[in-house]
C-alpha positions as CSV (number, residue, x, y, z in Angstrom):
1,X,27.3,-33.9,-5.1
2,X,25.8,-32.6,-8.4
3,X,26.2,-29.1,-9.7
4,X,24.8,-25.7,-8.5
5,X,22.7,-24.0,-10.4
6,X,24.0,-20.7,-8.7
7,X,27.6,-19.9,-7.2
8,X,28.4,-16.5,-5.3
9,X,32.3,-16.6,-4.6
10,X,35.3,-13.8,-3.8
11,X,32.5,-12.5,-0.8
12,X,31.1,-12.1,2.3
13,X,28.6,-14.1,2.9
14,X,26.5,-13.9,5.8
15,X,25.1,-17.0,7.1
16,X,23.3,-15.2,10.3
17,X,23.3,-19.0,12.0
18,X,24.1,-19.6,15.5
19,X,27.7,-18.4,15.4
20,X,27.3,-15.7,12.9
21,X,30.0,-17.7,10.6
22,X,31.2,-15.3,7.8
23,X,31.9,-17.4,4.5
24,X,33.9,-16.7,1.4
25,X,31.5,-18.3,-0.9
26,X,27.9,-20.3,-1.1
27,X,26.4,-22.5,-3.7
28,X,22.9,-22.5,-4.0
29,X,20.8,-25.7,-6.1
30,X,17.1,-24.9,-6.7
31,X,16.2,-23.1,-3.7
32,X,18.6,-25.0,-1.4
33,X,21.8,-23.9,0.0
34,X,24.0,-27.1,-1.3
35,X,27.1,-25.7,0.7
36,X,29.1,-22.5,1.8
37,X,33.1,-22.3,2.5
38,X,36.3,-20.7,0.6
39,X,36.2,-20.4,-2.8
40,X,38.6,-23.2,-3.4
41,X,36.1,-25.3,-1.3
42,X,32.9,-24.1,-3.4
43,X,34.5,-24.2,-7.3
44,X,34.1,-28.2,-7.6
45,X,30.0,-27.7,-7.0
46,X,30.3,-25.1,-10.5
47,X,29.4,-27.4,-13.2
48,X,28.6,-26.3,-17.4
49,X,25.1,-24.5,-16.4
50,X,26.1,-23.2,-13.3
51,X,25.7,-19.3,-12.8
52,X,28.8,-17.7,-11.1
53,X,28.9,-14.3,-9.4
54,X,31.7,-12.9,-8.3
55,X,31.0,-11.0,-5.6
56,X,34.4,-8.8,-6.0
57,X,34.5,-9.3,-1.8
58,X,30.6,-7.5,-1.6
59,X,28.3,-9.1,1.1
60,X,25.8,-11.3,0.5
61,X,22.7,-12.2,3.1
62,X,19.6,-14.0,3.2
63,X,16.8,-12.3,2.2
64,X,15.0,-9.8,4.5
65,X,11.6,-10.3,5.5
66,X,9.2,-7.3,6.0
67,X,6.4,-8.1,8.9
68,X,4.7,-5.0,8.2
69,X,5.1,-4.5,4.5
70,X,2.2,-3.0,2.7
71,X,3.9,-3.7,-0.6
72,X,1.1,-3.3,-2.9
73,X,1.2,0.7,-2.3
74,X,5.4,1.0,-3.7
75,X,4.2,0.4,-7.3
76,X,0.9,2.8,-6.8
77,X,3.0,5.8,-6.3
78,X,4.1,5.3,-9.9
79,X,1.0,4.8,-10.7
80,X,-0.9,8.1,-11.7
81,X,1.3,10.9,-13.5
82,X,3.8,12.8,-10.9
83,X,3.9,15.9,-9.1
84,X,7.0,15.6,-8.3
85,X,9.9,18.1,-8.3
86,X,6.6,21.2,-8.9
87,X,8.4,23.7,-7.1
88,X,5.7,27.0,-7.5
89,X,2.1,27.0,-9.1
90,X,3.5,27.2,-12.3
91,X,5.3,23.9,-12.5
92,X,1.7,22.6,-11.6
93,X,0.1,24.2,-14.1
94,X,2.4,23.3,-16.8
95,X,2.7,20.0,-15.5
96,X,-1.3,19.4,-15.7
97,X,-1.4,21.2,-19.0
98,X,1.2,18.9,-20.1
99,X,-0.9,16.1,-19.3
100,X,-4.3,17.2,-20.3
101,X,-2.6,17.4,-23.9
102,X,-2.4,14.0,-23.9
103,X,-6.1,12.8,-22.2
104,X,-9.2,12.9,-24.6
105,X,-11.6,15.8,-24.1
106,X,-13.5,15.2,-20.7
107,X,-11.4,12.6,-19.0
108,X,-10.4,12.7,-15.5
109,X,-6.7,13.7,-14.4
110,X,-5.9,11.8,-11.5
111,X,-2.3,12.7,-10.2
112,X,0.0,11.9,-7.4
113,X,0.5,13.9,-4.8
114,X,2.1,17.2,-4.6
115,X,5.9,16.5,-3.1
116,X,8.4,14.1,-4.1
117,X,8.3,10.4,-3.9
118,X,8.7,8.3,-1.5
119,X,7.2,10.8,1.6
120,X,5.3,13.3,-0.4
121,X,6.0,15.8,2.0
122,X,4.8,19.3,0.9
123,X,4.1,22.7,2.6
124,X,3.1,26.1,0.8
125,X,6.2,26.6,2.0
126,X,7.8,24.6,-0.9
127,X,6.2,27.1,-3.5
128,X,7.3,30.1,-5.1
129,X,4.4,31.4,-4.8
130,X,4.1,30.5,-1.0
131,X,0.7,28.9,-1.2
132,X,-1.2,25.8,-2.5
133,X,-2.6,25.7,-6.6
134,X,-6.0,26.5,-6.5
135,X,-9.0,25.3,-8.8
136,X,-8.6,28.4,-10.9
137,X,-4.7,27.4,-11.4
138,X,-6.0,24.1,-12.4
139,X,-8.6,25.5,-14.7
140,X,-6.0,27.2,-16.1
141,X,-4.1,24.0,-17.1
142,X,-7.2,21.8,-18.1
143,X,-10.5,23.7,-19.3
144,X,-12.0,20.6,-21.1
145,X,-11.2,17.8,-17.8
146,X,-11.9,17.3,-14.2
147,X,-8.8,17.2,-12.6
148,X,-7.8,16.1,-9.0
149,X,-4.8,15.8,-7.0
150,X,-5.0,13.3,-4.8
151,X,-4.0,13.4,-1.2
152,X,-0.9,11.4,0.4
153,X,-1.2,8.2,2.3
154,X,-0.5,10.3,5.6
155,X,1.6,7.4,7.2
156,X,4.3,8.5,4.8
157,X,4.9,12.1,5.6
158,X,5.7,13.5,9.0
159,X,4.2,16.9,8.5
160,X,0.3,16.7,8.3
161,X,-2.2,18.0,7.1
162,X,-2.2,16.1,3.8
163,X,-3.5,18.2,1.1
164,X,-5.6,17.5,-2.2
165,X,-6.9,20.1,-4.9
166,X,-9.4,20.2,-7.4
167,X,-10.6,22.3,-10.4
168,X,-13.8,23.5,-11.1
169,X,-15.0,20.6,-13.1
170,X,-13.8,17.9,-10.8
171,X,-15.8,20.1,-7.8
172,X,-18.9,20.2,-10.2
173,X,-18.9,16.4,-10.7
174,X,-18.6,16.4,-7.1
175,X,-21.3,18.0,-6.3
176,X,-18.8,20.6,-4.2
177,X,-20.6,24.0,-3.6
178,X,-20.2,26.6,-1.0
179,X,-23.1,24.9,0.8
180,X,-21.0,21.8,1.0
181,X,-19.3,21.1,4.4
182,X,-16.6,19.0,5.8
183,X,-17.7,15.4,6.1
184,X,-15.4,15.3,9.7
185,X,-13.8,17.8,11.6
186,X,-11.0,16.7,10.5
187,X,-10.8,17.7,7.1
188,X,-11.0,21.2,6.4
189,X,-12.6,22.5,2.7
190,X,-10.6,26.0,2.1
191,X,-12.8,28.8,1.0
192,X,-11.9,32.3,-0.7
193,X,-13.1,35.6,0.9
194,X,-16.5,35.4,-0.7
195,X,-17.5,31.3,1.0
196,X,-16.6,29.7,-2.2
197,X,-14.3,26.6,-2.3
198,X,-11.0,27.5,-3.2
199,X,-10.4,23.5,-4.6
200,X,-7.9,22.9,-2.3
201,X,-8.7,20.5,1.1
202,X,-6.5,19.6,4.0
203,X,-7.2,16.6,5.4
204,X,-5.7,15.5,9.0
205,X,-6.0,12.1,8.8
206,X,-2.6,9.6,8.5
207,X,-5.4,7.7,6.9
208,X,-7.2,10.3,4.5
209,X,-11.3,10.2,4.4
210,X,-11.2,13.0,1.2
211,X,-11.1,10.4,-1.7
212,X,-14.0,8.3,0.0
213,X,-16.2,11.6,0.7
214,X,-15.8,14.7,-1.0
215,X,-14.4,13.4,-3.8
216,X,-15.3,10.0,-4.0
217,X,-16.3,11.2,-7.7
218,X,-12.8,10.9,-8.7
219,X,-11.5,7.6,-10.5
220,X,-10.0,5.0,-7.4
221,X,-7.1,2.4,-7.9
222,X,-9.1,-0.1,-10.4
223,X,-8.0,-4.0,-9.7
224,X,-6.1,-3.4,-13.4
225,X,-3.8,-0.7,-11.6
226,X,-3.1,-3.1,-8.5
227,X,-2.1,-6.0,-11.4
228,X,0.5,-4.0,-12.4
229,X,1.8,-2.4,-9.4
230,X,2.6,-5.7,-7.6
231,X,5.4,-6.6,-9.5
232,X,6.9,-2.8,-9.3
233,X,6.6,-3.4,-5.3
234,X,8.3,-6.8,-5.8
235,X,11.4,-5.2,-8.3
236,X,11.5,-2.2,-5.4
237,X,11.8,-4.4,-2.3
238,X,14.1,-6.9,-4.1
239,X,16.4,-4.1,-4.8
240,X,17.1,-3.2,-1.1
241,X,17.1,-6.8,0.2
242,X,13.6,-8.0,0.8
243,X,12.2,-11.3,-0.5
244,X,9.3,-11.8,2.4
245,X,6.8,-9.7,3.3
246,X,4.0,-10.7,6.0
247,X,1.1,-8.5,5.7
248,X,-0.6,-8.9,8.9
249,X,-2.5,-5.7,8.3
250,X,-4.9,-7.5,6.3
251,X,-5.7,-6.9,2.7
252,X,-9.1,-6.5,0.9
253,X,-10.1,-8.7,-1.4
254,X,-9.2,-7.2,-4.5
255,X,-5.5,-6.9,-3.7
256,X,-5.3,-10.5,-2.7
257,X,-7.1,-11.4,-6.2
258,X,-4.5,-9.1,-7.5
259,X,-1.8,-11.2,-5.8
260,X,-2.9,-14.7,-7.2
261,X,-3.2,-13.4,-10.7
262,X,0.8,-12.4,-10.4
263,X,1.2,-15.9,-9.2
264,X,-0.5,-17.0,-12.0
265,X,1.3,-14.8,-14.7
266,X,4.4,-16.0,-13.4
267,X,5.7,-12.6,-12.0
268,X,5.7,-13.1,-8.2
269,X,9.7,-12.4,-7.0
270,X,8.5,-11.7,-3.2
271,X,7.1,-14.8,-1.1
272,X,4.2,-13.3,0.8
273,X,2.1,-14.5,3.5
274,X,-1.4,-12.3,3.5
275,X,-4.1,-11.8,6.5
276,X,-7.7,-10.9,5.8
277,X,-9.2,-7.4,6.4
278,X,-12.6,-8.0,6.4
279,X,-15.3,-5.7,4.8
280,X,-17.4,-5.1,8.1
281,X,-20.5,-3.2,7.2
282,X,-22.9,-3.7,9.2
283,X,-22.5,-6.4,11.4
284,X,-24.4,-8.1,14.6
285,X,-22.3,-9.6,17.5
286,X,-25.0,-12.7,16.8
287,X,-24.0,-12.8,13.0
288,X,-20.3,-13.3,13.7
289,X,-20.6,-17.4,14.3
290,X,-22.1,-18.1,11.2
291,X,-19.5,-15.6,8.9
292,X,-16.4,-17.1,11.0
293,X,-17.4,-20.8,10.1
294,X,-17.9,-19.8,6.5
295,X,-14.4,-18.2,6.5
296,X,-12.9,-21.4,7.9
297,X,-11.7,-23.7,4.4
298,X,-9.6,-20.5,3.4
299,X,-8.6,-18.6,6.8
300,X,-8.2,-21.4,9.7
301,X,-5.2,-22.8,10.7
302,X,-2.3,-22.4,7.9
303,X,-5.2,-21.2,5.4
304,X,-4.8,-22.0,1.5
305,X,-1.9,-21.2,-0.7
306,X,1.9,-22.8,-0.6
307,X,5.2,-21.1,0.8
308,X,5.6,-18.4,-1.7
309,X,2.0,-17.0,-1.8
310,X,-0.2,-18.3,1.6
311,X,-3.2,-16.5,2.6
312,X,-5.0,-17.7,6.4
313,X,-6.0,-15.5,9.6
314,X,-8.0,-12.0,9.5
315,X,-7.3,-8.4,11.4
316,X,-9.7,-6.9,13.5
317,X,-9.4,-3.6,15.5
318,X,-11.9,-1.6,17.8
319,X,-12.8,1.1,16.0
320,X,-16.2,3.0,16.0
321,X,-14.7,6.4,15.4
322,X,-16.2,8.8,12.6
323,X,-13.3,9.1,10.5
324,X,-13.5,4.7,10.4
325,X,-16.7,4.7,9.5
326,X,-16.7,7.4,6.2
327,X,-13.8,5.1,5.1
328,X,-15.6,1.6,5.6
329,X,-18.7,3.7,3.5
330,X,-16.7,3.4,0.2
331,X,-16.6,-0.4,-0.1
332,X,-15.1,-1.8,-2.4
333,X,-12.8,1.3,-2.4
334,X,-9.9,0.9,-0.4
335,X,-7.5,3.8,-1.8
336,X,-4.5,4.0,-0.9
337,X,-4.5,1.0,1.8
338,X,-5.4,-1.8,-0.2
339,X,-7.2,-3.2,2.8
340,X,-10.5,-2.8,4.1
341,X,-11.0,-0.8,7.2
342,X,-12.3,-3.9,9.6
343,X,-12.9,-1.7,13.0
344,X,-15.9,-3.2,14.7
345,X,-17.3,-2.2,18.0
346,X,-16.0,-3.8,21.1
347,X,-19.1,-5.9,21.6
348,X,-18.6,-7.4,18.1
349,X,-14.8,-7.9,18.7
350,X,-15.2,-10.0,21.2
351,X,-16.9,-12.0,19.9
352,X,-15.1,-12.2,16.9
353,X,-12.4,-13.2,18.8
354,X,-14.0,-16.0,20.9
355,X,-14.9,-17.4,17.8
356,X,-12.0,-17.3,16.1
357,X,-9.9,-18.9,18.6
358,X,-12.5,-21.6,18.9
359,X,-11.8,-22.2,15.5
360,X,-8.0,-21.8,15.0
361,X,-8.0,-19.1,13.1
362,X,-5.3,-16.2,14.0
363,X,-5.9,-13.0,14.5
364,X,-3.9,-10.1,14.2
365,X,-4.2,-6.5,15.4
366,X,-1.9,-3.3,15.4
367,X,-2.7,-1.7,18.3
368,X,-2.6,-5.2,20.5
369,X,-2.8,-3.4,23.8
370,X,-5.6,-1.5,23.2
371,X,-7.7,-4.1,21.4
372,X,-7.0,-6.1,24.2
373,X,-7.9,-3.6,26.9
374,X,-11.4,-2.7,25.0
375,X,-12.6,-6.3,24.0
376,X,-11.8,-7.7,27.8
């Protein structure tokens, strides 16, 4: 038998087969497992460019794989400067000013949300001053820019609302006046005691509408950011133990573009398998045929792509709700989600999937019962 090209001994290595077998150490060739035992059993398979670890009697396991990953996002929330750690209005203040010191004259300040990383999770509650920075805080800290913070990805936190602020510039670009009013119940534009927006929204969506409505004027995730974010997501999930991720929530176009130019450049270290979320606008049941069979080189059966980047099926979802449609109105802006928002209406869904299982092509949704239950 030739030698390894890796060796883990002086371990625990999990083989998680049919017995559970517990090993002492594994040599690995390539990407094959060549053979596991004791240590005494491995050390013939070490060879003049074999790697060696000693695993000092650490455990070792096959990678994890993630079936509802939504990697992309773990590198955006390094993306944009951080709030994090702002404990009162004045750590926001000097945090913006900090940052406006170092942005030309007129540029947008886009930040992360208030809270720390990974939740975001913030309250007024968290301030000194017991509420939220307003847009004459921000104003304060950035005369010559726009500046916005942006809301959280809701999914993260487990308080909600989310909250985002703005300064008086940024509202100005926006076109944000005291005649302005929420684009859904569901988000709520705080005023002072004299009507006038205060800057600061709430928005009670796990999936926020703000950045696609009232402050859609704001600089989105460009396809540069998602580039460079991908292989931050990769390092992040890698470090806890997770080398697959299946992303069966679908992602736009632009992230999977994103994903085969990391292929290319030689910096994919996650194997990924990626479904298709759709860009629905607007969409007749009658249209569906037609789209479905153009879809079919790339999306049908096991799709394009090999083992370590594969992209085939699409998501769907019933979904005609308000909220669903202001977020589908910002194509080719996804935000936060990195995949499009592919609700349809139940006619259109079924469909859909008639089609698509005429066709081999899988389809995946979240909420399975209720898709189900609706499109019958």
């Amino acid at each position: 038998m030739s030698a390894a090209s890796l060796v883990l001994i002086n371990g625990k290595i999990l083989t998680i087969n049919a017995r559970f077998d517990v090993a002492q150490a594994v040599a690995v060739s390539g990407d094959r497992v060549l053979a596991l035992g004791s240590d005494s059993d491995i050390r013939p398979l070490i060879g003049e460019g074999t790697r060696v670890v000693d695993l000092d009697g650490r455990t070792a396991l096959p990678g994890l794989i993630d079936a509802h990953a939504h990697l992309d996002r773990e590198g955006l929330k390094e993306a944009l400067p951080s709030m994090a750690g702002a404990r009162s209005v004045a750590d926001v203040v000097d945090r913006v000013s900090d940052i406006a010191a170092r942005t030309p004259r007129g540029e947008w300040i886009v930040t992360m949300p208030l809270g720390d990383p990974p939740e975001f999770e913030s309250s007024t509650a968290d301030f000194a001053e017991g509420r939220w920075p307003t847009r004459h805080d921000l104003d304060r800290a950035a005369v010559n820019h726009p500046v916005y913070i942006k809301p959280a990805w809701g999914y993260w936190r487990v308080a909600m609302p989310s909250v985002a602020i703005a300064n008086s510039r940024a509202l100005a670009l926006a076109n944000i006046t005291r005649a302005t009013q929420p684009p859904s119940a569901s988000v709520t534009i705080e005023r002072d005691a004299q009507g006038e927006p205060t800057g600061v929204f709430l928005d009670a969506n796990r999936m926020p509408v703000i950045d696609f409505t009232l402050m859609a004027a704001a600089p989105a995730f460009d396809f540069a950011t998602r580039v460079r974010a991908l292989p931050r997501s990769m390092a992040i999930y890698n470090s806890l133990g997770t080398t697959s991720v299946y992303e069966g929530h679908g992602a736009a176009g632009d992230l999977i573009n994103a994903w085969q130019q990391v292929v290319a450049a030689g910096n994919q270290t996650v194997r990924a398998s990626l479904t298709f979320s759709p860009a629905w606008k607007t969409v007749q049941p009658a249209d569906i045929a037609g789209i479905v069979e153009g879809w079919l080189r790339w999306l049908a059966r096991k799709g394009i792509g090999d083992d370590w980047l594969r992209i085939n099926g699409l998501y769907t979802e019933v979904d005609t709700s308000l909220e669903h449609t202001l977020r589908k109105g910002a194509f080719p802006q996804t935000g936060w989600a990195g995949f499009n928002y592919a609700g349809l209406p139940r006619e259109a869904v079924k469909v859909l999937l008639r089609e698509c299982a005429r066709h081999g092509v899988r389809v995946n949704a979240i909420l399975l019962p209720t898709v189900l239950h609706r499109a019958s």
